[in-house]
C-alpha positions, -999 to +999 in steps of 0.1 A: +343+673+089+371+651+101+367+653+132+324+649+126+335+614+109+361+600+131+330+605+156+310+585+139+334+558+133+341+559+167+304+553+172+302+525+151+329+504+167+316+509+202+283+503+189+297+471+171+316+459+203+289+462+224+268+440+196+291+413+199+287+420+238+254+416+237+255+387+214+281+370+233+260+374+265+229+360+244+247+329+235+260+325+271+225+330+286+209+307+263+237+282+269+231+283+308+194+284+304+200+251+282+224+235+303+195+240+333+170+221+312+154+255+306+147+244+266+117+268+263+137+299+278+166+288+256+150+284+222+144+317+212+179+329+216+190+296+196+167+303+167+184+338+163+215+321+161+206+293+133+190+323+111+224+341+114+245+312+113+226+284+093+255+263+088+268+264+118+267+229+136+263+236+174+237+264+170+219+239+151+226+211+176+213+228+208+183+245+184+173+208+173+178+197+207+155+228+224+128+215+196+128+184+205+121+188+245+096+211+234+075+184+213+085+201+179+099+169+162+101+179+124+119+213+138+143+189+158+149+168+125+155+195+104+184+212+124+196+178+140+203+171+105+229+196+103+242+191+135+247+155+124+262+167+088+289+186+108+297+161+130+282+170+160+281+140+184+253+148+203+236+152+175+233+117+162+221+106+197+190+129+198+182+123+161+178+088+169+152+098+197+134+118+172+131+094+147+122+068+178+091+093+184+081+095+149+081+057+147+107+058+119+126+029+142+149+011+115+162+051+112+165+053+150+187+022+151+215+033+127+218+066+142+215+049+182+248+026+161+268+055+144+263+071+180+280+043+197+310+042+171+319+074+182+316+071+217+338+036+213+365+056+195+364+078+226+361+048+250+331+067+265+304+042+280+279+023+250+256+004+276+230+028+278+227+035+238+234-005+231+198-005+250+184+023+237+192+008+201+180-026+209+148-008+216+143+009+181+154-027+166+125-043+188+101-017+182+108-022+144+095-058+142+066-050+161+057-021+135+060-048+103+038-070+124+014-044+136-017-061+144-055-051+127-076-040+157-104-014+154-096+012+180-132+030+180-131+053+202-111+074+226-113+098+260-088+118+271-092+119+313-072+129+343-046+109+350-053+097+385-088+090+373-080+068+343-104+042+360-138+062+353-135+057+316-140+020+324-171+005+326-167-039+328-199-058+331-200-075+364-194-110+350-162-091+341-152-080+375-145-050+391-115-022+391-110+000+421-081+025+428-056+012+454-063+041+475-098+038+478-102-004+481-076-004+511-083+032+525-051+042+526-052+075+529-015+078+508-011+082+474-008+055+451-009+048+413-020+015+416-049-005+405-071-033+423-090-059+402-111-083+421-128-112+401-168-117+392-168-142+423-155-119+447-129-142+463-099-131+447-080-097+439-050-089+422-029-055+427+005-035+431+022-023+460+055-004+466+083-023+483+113-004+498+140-026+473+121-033+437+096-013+432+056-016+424+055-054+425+022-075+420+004-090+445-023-113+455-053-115+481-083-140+489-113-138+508-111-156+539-145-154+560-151-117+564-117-104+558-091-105+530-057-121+536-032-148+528-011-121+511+013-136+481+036-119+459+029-130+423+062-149+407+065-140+372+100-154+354+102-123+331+136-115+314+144-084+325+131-073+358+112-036+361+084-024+379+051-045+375+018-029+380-021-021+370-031-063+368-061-077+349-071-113+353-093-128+322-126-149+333-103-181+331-083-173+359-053-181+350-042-156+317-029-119+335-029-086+318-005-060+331+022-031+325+057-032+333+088-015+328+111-046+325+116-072+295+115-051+264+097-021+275+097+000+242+099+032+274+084+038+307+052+012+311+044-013+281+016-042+283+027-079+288+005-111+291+010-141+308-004-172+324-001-193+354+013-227+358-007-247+385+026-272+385+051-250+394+027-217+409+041-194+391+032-177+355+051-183+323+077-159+304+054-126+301+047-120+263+050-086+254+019-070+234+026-058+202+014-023+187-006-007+187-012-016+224+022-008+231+042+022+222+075+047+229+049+064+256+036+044+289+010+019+283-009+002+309-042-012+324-054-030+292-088-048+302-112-073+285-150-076+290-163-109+271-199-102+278-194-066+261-165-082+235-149-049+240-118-040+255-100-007+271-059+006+276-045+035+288-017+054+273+001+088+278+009+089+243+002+127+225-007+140+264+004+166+286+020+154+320-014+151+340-038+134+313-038+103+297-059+087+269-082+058+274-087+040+240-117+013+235-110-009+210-129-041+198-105-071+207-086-087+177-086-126+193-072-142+161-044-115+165-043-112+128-022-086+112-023-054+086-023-069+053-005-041+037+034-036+022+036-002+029+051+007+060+034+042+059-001+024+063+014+003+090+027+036+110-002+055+109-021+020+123+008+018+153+007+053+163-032+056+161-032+090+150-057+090+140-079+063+157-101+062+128-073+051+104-081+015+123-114+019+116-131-005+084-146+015+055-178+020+060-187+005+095-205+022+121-196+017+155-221+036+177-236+006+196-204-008+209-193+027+218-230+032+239-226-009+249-194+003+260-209+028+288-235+006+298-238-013+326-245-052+321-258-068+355-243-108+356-266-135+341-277-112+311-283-127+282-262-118+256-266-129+216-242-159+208-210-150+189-185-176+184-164-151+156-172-119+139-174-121+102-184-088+088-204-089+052-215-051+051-220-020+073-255-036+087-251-073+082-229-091+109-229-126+114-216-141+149-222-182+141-223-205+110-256-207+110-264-173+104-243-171+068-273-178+043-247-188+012-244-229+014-204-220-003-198-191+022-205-212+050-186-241+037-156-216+034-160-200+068-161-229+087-122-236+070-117-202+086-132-210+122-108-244+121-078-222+107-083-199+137-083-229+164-048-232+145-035-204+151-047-207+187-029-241+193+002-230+177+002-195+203-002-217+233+027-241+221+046-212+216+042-200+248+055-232+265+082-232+243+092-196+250+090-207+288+109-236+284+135-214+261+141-195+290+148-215+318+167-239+294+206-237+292+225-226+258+224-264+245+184-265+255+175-231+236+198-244+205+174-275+204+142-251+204+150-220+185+142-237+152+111-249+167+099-214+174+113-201+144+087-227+127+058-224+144+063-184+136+061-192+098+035-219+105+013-189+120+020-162+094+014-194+066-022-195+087-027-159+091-025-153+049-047-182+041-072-167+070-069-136+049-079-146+014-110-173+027-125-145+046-125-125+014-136-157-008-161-162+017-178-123+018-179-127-014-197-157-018-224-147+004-227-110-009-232-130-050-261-151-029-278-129-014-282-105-044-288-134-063-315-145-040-330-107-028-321-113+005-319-083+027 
């Protein structure tokens, strides 16, 4: 009987050493497979771990970590958490990248600046994360000033055929893929946009020392030439592509990498200077144009007063999502308090949470797919004022109240306001940056005014377009008008 237990004692123990063998070689497999980039391949073994070890920091730091470069971001939270509650370094970093994805950017920024406290303490470099935290602080304002535009609609297409979801009337001009205008016969990610008169095209073309860089042709005869790079004073320099030129000629749409770029491509406007020819400081677009993901090719049709961008956000590595949305020219933003409401409206998902209660949106989607030969005539709309899901007015003299028009037109002369103070601010922005420290000293409190002067604008805008609905929903009730 002794000798039938020492046996299975003896069993045991090489059956419990070979356990933590196999265990061991586990933990080393999945670390290799991590250390590869191999997150998918790794996370299994790690989730073992964490169920056998729940407190322990490092499985839960390189669990979170397998989560989160598999596109599970509450799973990377959750276990980040304790990697950061232990200490873990790492940890803090990548929770501040989850928290950037989940738009939760005032949360990114503190962890991005515990991060770099303990990398100072260990005189480890801070540049990249001093960036990286400036980015959740700049995403942050833009998600308080989130601006109210009705995204209506969305298709999710092949990347290198982003362009077939657009359809611009031709007073609008035309887009064309890089490859196929110039018959290149090489791949290229670029765009061509050629203007309603056909004398003019704007694009983006690889050079060997910066990048994509835009570019500018005209018609001369039967050929196009007179090639010019396109001098845009921006901030930070990064790669500038996919351009969009508005009906006046001078205002340019495009993506780039450089000045603020929340990551990878974001949308910046700008305008050029006949004096000097060259544009203006590019003004980055806010959200929900732009977001963490790459944003680009954002076009305007006035004939159809609709408007199209691209974005990779919530897409696999060969699609991309084209979103139409109806163009918000005031720029007016959300008037809500709750940062929850104003999330949901930055991250558009859903797209209908931009959507007004009520309001059907099936003709612009069809006007969207329809193409409008130049010269059509097209109803008159000077502003879009909507009273009810099937009564839109588009000029003064359609509002039927006498007190509802008289109120309105305070709102049409508000918006002309607003307008005036964006341009001003745009030359003051300009002048900001090519002034010295004395210079910008003298106009920082003139920006700083004209930005309350705007938002002072934008609430009155706000409560006379409500005074002014109302008004004309009393009258015509009052008057049986439908």
């Amino acid at each position: 009987m002794k000798r039938f237990t020492k046996k299975i004692i003896s069993i045991l123990g090489i059956l419990w050493i070979c356990g933590g063998g196999l265990q061991a070689q586990s933990l080393d497999q999945a670390k290799k497979l991590y250390n590869e980039g191999q997150y998918a391949e790794a996370k299994p073994a790690f989730e073992r771990l964490v169920k056998q070890a729940p407190n322990n920091g490092s499985y839960n730091h390189w669990y979170g970590v397998c989560c989160f470069e598999t596109g599970d971001l509450e799973g990377a939270e959750k276990y980040l958490k304790v990697g950061v509650n232990r200490k873990v370094q790492e940890s803090y970093r990548y929770l501040a990248e989850v928290y950037y994805q989940l738009y939760r950017f005032d949360e990114s920024a503190e962890h991005f600046d515990e991060y770099i406290t303990l990398l100072t303490k260990k005189k480890q470099d801070i540049e990249p994360f001093q960036r990286r935290k400036e980015q959740a602080e700049n995403a942050q304002r833009m998600l308080e000033r989130v601006e109210d535009v009705q995204v209506i609609d969305s298709m999710i297409v092949n990347k290198n055929d982003f362009l077939s979801a657009y359809v611009l009337s031709e007073e609008s001009g035309t887009l064309t893929p890089f490859r196929d205008f110039f018959q290149t016969g090489t791949a290229s990610s670029s765009t061509v946009y050629m203007n309603q008169k056909g004398d003019k095209i704007f694009y983006a073309q690889e050079t060997p020392e910066n990048g994509y860089r835009l570019f500018t042709q005209s018609h001369l005869l039967d050929h196009w030439g007179d090639e010019k790079p396109l001098t845009i004073n921006a901030e930070k320099a990064g790669e500038d592509n996919f351009p969009f030129v508005l009906s006046d000629g001078v205002t340019l749409y495009y993506g780039s990498t450089g000045g603020n770029s929340l990551g990878g491509y974001d949308l910046f406007v700008t305008r050029y200077n006949t004096n000097s020819d060259t544009y203006l400081t590019p003004e980055q677009l806010g959200m929900p144009y732009n977001s963490p993901a790459n944003d680009y090719m954002i076009v305007f049709d006035d004939v159809k007063k609709l408007g199209w961008f691209v974005s990779d956000r919530y897409q696999t590595d060969d699609q991309v999502c084209v979103y139409l949305f109806i163009p918000n020219l005031n720029r007016s933003r959300i008037d809500a308090e709750e940062i929850e409401t104003k999330r949901a409206r930055a991250m558009l998902y859903p797209i209908s949470a931009t959507w007004k209660e009520g309001e059907d949106y099936s003709q612009q989607i069809q006007l969207a797919h329809e193409v409008i030969p130049f010269g059509e005539t097209q109803v008159q709309k000077d502003f879009e004022f909507v009273i009810s899901n099937d009564r839109v007015y588009f000029t003064l003299d359609e509002i039927k109240s006498p007190e509802a028009r008289n109120i309105y037109s305070k709102v049409v002369e508000i918006n002309k306001q607003i307008e005036a103070i964006n341009k001003e601010m745009a030359q003051l922005r300009q002048s900001f940056h090519e002034g010295n420290n004395t210079r910008r000293d003298q106009l920082r409190p003139q920006i700083l005014q004209n930005e309350q002067k705007a938002d002072a604008l934008l609430s009155q805008l706000y409560e006379l377009e409500k005074k002014a609905r109302n008004a004309e929903i009393v009258y015509l009730r009052k008057n049986n008008i439908r």
